[in-house]
PQR file with spaces between the fields and no chain letter, atoms N, CA, C, O and H, PARSE charges and radii, in Angstrom:
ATOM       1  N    UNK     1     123.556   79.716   87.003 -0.4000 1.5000
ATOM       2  CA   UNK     1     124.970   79.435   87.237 -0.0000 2.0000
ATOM       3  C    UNK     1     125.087   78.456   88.407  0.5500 1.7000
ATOM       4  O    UNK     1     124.436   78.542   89.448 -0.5500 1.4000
ATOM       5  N    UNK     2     126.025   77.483   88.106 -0.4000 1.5000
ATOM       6  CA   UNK     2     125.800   76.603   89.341 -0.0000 2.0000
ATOM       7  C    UNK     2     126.784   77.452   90.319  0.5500 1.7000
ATOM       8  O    UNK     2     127.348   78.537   90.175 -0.5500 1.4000
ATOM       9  H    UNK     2     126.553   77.413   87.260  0.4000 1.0000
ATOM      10  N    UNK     3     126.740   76.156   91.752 -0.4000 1.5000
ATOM      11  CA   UNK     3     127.663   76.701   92.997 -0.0000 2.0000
ATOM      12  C    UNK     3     129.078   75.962   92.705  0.5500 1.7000
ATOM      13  O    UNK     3     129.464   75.007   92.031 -0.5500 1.4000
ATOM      14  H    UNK     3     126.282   75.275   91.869  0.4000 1.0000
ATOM      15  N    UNK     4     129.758   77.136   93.771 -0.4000 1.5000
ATOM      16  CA   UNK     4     131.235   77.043   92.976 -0.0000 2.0000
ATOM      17  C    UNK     4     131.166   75.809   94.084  0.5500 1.7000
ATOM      18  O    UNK     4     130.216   75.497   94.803 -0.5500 1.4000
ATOM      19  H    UNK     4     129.444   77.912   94.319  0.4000 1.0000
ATOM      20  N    UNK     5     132.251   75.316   94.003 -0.4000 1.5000
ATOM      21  CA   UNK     5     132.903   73.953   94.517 -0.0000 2.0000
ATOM      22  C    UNK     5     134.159   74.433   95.710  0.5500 1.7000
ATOM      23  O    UNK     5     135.154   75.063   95.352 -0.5500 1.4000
ATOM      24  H    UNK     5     133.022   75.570   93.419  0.4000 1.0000
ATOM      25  N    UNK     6     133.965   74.102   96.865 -0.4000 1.5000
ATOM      26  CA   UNK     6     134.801   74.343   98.003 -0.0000 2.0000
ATOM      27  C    UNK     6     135.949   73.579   98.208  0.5500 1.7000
ATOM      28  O    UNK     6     135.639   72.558   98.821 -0.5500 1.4000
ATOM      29  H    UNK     6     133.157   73.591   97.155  0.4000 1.0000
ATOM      30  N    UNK     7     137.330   73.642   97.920 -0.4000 1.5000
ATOM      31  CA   UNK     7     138.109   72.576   98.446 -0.0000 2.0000
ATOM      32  C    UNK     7     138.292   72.150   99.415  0.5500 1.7000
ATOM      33  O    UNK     7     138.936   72.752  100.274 -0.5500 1.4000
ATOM      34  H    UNK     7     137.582   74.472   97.422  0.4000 1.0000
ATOM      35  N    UNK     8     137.845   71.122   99.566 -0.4000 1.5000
ATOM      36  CA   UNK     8     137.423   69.866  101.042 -0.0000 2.0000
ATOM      37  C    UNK     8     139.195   70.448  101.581  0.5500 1.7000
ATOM      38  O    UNK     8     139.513   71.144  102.545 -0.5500 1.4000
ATOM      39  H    UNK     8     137.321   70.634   98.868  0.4000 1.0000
ATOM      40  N    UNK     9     140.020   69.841  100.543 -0.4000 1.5000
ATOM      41  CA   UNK     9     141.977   70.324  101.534 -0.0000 2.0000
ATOM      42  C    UNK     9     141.425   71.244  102.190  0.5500 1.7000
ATOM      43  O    UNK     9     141.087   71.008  103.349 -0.5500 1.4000
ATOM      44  H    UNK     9     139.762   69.275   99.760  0.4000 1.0000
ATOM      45  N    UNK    10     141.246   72.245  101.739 -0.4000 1.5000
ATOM      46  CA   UNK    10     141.656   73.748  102.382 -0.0000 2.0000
ATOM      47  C    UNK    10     140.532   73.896  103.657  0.5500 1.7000
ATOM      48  O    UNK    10     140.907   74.159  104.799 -0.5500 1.4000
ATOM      49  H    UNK    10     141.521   72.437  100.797  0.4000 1.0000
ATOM      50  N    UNK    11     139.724   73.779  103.455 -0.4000 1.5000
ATOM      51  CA   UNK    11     138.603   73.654  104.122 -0.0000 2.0000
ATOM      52  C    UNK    11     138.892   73.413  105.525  0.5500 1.7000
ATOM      53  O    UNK    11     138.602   74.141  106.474 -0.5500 1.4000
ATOM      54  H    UNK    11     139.418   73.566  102.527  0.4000 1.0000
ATOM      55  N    UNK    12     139.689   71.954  105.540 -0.4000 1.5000
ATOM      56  CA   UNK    12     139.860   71.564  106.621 -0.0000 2.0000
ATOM      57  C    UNK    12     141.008   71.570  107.376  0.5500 1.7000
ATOM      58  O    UNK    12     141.274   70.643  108.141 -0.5500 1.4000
ATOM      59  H    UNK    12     139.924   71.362  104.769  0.4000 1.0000
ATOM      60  N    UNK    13     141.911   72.807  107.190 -0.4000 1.5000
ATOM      61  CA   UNK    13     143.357   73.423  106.821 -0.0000 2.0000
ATOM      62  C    UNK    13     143.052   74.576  107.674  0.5500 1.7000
ATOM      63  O    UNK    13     143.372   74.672  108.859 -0.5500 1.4000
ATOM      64  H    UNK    13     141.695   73.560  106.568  0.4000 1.0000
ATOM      65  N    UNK    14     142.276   75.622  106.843 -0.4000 1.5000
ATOM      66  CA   UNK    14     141.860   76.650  107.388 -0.0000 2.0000
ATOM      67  C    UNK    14     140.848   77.323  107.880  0.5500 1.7000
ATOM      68  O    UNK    14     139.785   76.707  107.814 -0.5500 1.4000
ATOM      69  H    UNK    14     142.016   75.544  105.881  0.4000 1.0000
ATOM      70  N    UNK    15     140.802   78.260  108.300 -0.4000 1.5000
ATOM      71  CA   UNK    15     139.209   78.805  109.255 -0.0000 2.0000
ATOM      72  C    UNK    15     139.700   80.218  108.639  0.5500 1.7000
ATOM      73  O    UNK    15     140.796   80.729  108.408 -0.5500 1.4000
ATOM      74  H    UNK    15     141.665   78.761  108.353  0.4000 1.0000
ATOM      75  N    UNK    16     138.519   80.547  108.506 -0.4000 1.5000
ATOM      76  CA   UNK    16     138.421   82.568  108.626 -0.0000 2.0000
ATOM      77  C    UNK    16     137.718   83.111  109.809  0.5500 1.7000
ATOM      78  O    UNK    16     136.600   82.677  110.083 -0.5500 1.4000
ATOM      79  H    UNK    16     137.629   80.132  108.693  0.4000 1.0000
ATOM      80  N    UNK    17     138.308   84.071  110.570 -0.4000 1.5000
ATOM      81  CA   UNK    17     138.446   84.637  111.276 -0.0000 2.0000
ATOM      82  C    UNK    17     136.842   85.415  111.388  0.5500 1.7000
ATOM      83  O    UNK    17     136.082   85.105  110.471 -0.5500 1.4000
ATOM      84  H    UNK    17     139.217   84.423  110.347  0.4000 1.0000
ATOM      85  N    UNK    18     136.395   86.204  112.238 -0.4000 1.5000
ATOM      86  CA   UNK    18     134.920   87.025  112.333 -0.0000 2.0000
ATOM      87  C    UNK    18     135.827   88.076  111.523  0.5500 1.7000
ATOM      88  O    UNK    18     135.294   88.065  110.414 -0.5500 1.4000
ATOM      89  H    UNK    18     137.012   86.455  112.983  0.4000 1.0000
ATOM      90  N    UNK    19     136.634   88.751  111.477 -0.4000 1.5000
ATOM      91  CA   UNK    19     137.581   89.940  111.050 -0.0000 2.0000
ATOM      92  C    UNK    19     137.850   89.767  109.375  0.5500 1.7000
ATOM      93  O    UNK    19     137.943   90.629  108.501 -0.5500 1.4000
ATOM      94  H    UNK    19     137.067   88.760  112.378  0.4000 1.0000
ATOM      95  N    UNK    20     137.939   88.206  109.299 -0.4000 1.5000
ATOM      96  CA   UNK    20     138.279   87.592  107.969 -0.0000 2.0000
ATOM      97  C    UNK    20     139.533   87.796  107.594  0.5500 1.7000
ATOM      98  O    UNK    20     140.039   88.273  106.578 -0.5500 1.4000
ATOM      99  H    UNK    20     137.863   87.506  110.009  0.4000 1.0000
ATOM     100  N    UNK    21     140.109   87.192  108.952 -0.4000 1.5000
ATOM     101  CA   UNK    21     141.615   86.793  107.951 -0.0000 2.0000
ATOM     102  C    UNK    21     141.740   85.672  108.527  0.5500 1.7000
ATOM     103  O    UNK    21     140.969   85.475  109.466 -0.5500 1.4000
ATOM     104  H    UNK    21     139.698   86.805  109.778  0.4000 1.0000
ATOM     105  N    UNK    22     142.891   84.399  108.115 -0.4000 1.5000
ATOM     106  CA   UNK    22     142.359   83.670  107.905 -0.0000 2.0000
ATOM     107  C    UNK    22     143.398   82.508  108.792  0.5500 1.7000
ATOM     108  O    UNK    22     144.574   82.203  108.594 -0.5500 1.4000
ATOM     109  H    UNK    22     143.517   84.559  107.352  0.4000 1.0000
ATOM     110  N    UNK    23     142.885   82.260  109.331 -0.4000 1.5000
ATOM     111  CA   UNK    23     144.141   80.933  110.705 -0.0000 2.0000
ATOM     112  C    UNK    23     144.475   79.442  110.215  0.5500 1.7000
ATOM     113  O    UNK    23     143.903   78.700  109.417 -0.5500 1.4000
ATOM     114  H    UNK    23     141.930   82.507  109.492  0.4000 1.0000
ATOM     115  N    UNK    24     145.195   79.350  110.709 -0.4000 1.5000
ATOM     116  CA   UNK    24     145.490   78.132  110.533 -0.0000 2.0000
ATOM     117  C    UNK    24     146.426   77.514  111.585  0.5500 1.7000
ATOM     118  O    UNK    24     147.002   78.224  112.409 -0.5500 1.4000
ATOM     119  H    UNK    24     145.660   79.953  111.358  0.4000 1.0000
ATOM     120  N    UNK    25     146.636   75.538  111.524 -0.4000 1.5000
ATOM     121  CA   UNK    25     147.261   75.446  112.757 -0.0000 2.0000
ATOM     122  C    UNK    25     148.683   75.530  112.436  0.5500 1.7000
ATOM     123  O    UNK    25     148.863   75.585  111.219 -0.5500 1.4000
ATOM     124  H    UNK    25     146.169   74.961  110.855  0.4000 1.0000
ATOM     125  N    UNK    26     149.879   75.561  113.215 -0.4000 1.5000
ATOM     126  CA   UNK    26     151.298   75.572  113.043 -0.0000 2.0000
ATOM     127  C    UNK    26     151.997   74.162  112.703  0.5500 1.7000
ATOM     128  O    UNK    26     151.768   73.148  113.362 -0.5500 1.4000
ATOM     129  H    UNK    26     149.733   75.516  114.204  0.4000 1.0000
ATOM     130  N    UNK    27     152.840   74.205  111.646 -0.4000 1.5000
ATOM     131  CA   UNK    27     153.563   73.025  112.232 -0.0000 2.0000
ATOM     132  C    UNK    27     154.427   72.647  113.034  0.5500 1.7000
ATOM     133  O    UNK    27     154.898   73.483  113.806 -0.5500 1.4000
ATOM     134  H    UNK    27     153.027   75.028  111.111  0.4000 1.0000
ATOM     135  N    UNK    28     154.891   71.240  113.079 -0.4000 1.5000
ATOM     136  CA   UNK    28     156.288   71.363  114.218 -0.0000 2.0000
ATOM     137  C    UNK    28     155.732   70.778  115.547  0.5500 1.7000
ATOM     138  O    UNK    28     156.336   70.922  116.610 -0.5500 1.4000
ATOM     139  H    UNK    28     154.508   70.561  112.452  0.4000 1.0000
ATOM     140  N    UNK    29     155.021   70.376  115.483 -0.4000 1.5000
ATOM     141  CA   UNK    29     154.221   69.783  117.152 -0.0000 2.0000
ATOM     142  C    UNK    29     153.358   68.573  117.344  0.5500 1.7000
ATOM     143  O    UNK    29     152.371   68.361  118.048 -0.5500 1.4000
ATOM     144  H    UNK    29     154.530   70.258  114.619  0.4000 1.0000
ATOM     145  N    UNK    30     154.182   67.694  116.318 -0.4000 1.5000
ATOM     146  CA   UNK    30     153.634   66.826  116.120 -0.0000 2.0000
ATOM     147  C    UNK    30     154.089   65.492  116.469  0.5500 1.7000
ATOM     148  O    UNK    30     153.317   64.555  116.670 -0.5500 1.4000
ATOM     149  H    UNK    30     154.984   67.866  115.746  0.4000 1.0000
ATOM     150  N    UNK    31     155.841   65.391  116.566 -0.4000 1.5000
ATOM     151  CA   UNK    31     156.517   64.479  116.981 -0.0000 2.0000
ATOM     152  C    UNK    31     158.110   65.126  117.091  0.5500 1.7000
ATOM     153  O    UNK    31     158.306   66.291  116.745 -0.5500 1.4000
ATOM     154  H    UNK    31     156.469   66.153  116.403  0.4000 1.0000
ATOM     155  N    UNK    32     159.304   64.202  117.641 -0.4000 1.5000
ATOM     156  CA   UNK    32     160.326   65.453  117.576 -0.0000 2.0000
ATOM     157  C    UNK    32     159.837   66.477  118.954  0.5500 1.7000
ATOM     158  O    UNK    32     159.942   67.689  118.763 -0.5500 1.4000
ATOM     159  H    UNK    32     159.145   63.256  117.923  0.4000 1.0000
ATOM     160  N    UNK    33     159.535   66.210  119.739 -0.4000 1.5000
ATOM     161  CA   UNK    33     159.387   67.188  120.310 -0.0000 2.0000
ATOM     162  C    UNK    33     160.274   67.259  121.897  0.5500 1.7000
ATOM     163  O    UNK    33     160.068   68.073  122.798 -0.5500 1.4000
ATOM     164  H    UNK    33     159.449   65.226  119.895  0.4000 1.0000
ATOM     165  N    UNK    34     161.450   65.962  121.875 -0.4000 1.5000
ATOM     166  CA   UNK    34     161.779   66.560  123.044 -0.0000 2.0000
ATOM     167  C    UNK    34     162.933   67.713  122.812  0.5500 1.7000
ATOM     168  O    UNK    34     163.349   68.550  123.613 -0.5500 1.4000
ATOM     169  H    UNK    34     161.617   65.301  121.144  0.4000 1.0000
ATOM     170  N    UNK    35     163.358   67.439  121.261 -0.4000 1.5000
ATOM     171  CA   UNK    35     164.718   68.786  121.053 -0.0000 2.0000
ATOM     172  C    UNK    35     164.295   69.975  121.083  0.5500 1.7000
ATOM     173  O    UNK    35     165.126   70.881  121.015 -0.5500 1.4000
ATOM     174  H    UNK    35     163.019   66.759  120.611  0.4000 1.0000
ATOM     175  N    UNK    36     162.745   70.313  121.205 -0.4000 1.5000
ATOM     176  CA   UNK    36     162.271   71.755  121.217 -0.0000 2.0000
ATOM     177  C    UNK    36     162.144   72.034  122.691  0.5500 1.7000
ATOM     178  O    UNK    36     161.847   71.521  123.770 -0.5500 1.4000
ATOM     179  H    UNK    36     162.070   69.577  121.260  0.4000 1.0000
ATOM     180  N    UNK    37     162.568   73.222  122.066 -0.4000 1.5000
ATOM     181  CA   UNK    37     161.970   74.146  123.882 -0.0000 2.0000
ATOM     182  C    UNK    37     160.636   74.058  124.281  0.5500 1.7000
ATOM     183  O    UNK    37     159.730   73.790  123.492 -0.5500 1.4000
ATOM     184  H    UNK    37     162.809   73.639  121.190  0.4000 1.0000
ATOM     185  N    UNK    38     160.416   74.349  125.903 -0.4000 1.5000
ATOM     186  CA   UNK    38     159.177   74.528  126.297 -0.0000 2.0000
ATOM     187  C    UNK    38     158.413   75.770  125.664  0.5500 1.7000
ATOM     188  O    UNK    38     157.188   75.812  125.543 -0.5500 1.4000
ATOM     189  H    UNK    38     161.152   74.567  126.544  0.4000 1.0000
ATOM     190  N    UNK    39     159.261   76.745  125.287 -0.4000 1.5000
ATOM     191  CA   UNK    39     158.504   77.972  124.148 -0.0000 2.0000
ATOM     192  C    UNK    39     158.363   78.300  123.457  0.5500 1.7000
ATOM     193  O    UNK    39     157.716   79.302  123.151 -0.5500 1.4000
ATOM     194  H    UNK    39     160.255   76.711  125.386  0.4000 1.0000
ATOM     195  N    UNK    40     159.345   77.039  122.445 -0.4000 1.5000
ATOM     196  CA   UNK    40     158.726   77.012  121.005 -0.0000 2.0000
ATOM     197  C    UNK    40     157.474   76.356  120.659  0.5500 1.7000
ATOM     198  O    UNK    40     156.844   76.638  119.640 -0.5500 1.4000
ATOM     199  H    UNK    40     159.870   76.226  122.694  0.4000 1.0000
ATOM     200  N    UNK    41     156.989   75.179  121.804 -0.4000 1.5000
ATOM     201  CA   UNK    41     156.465   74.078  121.638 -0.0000 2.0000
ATOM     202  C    UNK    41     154.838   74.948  122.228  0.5500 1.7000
ATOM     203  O    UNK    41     153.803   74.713  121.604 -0.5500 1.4000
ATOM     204  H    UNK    41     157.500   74.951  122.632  0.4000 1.0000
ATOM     205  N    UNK    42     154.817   75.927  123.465 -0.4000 1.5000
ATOM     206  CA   UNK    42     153.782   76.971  123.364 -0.0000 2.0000
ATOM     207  C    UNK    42     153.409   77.584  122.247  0.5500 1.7000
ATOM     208  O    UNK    42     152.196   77.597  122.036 -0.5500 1.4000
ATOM     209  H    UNK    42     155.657   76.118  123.973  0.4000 1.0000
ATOM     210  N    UNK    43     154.198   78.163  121.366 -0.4000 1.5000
ATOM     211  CA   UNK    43     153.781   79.354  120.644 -0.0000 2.0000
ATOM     212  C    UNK    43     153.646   78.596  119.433  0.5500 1.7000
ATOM     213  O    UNK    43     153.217   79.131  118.410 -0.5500 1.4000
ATOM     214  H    UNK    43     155.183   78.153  121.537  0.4000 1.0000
ATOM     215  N    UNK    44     154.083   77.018  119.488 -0.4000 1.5000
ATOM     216  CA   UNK    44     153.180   76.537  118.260 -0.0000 2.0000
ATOM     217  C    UNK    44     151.757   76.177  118.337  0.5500 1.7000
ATOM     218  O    UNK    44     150.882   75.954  117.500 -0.5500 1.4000
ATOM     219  H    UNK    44     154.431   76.584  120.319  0.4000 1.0000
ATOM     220  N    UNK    45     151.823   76.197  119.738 -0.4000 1.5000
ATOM     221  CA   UNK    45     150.287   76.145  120.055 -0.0000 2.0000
ATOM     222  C    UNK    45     148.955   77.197  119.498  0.5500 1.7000
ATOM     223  O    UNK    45     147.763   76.916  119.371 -0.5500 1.4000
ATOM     224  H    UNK    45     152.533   76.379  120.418  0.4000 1.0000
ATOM     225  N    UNK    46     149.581   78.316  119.270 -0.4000 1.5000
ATOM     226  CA   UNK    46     148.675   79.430  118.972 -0.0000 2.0000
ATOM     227  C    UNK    46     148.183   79.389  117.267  0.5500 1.7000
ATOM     228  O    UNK    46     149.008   78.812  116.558 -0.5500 1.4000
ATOM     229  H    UNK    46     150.549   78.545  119.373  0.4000 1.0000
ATOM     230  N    UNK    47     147.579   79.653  116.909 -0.4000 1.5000
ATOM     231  CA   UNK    47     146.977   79.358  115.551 -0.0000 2.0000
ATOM     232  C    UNK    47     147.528   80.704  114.469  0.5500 1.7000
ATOM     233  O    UNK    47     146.954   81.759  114.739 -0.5500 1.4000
ATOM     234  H    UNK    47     146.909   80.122  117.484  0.4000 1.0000
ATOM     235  N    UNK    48     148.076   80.756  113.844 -0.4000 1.5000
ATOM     236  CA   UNK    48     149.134   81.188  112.641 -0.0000 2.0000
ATOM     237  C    UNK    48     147.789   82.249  111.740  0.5500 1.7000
ATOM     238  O    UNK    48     146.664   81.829  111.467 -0.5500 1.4000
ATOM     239  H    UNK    48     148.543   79.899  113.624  0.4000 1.0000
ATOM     240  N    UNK    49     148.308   83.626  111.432 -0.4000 1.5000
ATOM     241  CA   UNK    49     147.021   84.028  110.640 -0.0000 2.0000
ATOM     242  C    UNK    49     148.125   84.350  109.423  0.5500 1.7000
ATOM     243  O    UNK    49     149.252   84.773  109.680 -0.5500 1.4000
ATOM     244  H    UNK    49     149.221   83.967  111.654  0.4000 1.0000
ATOM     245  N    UNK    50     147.771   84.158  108.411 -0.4000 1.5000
ATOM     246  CA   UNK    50     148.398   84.237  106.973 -0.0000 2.0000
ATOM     247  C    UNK    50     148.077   85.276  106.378  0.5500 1.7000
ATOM     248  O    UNK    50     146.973   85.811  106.278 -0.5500 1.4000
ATOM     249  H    UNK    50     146.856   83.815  108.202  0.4000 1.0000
ATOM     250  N    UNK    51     149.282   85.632  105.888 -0.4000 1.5000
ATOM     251  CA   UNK    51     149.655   87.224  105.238 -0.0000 2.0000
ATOM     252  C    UNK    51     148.553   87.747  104.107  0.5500 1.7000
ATOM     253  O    UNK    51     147.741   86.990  103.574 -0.5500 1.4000
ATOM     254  H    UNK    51     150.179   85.198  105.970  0.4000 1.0000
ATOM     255  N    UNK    52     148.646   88.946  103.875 -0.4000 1.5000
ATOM     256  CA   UNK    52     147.329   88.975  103.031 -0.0000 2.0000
ATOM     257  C    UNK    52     147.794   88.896  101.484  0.5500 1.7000
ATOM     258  O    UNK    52     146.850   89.173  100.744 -0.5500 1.4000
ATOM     259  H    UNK    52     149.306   89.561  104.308  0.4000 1.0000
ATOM     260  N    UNK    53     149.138   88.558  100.704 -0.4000 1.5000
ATOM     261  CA   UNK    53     149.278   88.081   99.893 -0.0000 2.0000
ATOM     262  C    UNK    53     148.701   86.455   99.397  0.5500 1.7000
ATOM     263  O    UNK    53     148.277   85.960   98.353 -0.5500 1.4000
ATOM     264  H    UNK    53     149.905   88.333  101.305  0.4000 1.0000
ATOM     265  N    UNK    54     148.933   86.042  100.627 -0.4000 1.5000
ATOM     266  CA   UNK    54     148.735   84.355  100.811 -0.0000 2.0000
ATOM     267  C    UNK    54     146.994   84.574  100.589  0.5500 1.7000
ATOM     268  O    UNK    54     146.518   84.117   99.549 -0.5500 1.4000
ATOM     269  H    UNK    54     149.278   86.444  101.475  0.4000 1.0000
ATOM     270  N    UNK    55     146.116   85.240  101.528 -0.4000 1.5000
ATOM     271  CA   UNK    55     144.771   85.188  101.796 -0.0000 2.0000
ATOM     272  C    UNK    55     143.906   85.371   99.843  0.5500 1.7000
ATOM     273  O    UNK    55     142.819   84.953   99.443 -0.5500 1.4000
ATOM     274  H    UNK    55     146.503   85.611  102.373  0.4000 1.0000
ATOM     275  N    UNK    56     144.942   86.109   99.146 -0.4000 1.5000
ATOM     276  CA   UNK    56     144.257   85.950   97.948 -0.0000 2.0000
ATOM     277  C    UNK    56     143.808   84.927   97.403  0.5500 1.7000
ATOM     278  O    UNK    56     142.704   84.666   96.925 -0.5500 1.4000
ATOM     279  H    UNK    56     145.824   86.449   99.471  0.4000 1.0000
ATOM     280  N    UNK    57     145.055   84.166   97.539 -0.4000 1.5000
ATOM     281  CA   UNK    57     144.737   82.552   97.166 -0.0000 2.0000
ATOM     282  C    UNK    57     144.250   81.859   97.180  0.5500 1.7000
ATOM     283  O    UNK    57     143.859   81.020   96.369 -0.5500 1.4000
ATOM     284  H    UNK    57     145.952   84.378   97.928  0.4000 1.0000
ATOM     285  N    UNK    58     144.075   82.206   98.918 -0.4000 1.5000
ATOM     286  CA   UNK    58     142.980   80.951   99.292 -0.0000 2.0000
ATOM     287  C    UNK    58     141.637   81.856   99.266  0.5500 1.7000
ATOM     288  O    UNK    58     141.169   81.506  100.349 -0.5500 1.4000
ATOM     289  H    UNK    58     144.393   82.888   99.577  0.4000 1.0000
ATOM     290  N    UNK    59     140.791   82.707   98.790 -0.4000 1.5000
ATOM     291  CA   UNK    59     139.621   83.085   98.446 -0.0000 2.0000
ATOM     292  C    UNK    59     139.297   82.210   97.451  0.5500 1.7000
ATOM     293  O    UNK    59     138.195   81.669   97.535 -0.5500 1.4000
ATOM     294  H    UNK    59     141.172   82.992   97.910  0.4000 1.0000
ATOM     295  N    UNK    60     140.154   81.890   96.333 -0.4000 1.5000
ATOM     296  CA   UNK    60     139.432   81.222   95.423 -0.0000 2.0000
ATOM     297  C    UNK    60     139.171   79.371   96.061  0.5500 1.7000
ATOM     298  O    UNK    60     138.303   78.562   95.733 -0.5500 1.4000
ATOM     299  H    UNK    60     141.050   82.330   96.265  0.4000 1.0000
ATOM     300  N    UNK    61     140.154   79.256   96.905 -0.4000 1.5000
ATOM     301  CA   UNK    61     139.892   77.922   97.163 -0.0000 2.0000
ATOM     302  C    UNK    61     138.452   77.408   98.705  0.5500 1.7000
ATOM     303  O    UNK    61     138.030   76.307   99.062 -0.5500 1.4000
ATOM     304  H    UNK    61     140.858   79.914   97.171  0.4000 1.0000
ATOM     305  N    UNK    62     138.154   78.766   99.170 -0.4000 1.5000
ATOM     306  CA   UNK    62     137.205   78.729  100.098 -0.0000 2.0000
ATOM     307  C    UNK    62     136.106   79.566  100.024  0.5500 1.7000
ATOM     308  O    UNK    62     135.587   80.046  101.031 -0.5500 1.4000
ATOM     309  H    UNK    62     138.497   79.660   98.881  0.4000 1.0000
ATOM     310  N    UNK    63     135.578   79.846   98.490 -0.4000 1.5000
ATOM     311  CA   UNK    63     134.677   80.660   97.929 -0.0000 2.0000
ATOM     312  C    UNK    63     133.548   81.223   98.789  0.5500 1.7000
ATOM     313  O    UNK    63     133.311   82.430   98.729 -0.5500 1.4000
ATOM     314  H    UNK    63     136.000   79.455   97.672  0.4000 1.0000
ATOM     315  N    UNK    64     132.624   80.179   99.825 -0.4000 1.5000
ATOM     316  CA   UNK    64     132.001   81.152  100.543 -0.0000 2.0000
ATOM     317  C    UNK    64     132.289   81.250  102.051  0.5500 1.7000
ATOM     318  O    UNK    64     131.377   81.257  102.878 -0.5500 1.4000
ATOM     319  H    UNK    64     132.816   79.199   99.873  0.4000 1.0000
ATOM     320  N    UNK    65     133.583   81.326  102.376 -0.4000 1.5000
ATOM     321  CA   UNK    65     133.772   82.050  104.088 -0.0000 2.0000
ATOM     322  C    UNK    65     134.013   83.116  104.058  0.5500 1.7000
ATOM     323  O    UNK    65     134.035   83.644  105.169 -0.5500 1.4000
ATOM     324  H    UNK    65     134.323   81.320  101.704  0.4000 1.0000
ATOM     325  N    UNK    66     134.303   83.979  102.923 -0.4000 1.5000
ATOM     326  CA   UNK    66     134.390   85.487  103.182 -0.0000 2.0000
ATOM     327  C    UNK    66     133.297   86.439  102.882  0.5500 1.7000
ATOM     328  O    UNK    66     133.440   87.638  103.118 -0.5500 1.4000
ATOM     329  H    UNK    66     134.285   83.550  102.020  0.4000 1.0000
């Protein structure tokens, strides 16, 4: 059986966690940024972990990080 095929997108989108769930970065902090607050513009800083409905999904698209 060959090896499954990794999607390069996702790949470089998301990370899995040592715990294995799975981060990603936020949007919103990219330009536009003097109408945001100083604490929205922190807490987009922190890296987003995605619900475990969502995490099904992306198993098939990041076949071996889990």
């Amino acid at each position: 059986m060959p090896k499954m095929k990794t999607r390069k997108s996702a790949a470089k989108r998301l990370r899995v966690s040592a715990n294995g769930k799975v981060k990603y970065k936020k949007q919103g902090l990219r330009h536009i940024l003097t109408k945001k607050s100083t604490k929205t513009k922190r807490n987009l800083r922190k890296a987003g972990v995605l619900s475990d409905c969502e995490e099904k999904r992306v198993r098939r698209l990041l076949p071996y990080s889990f």
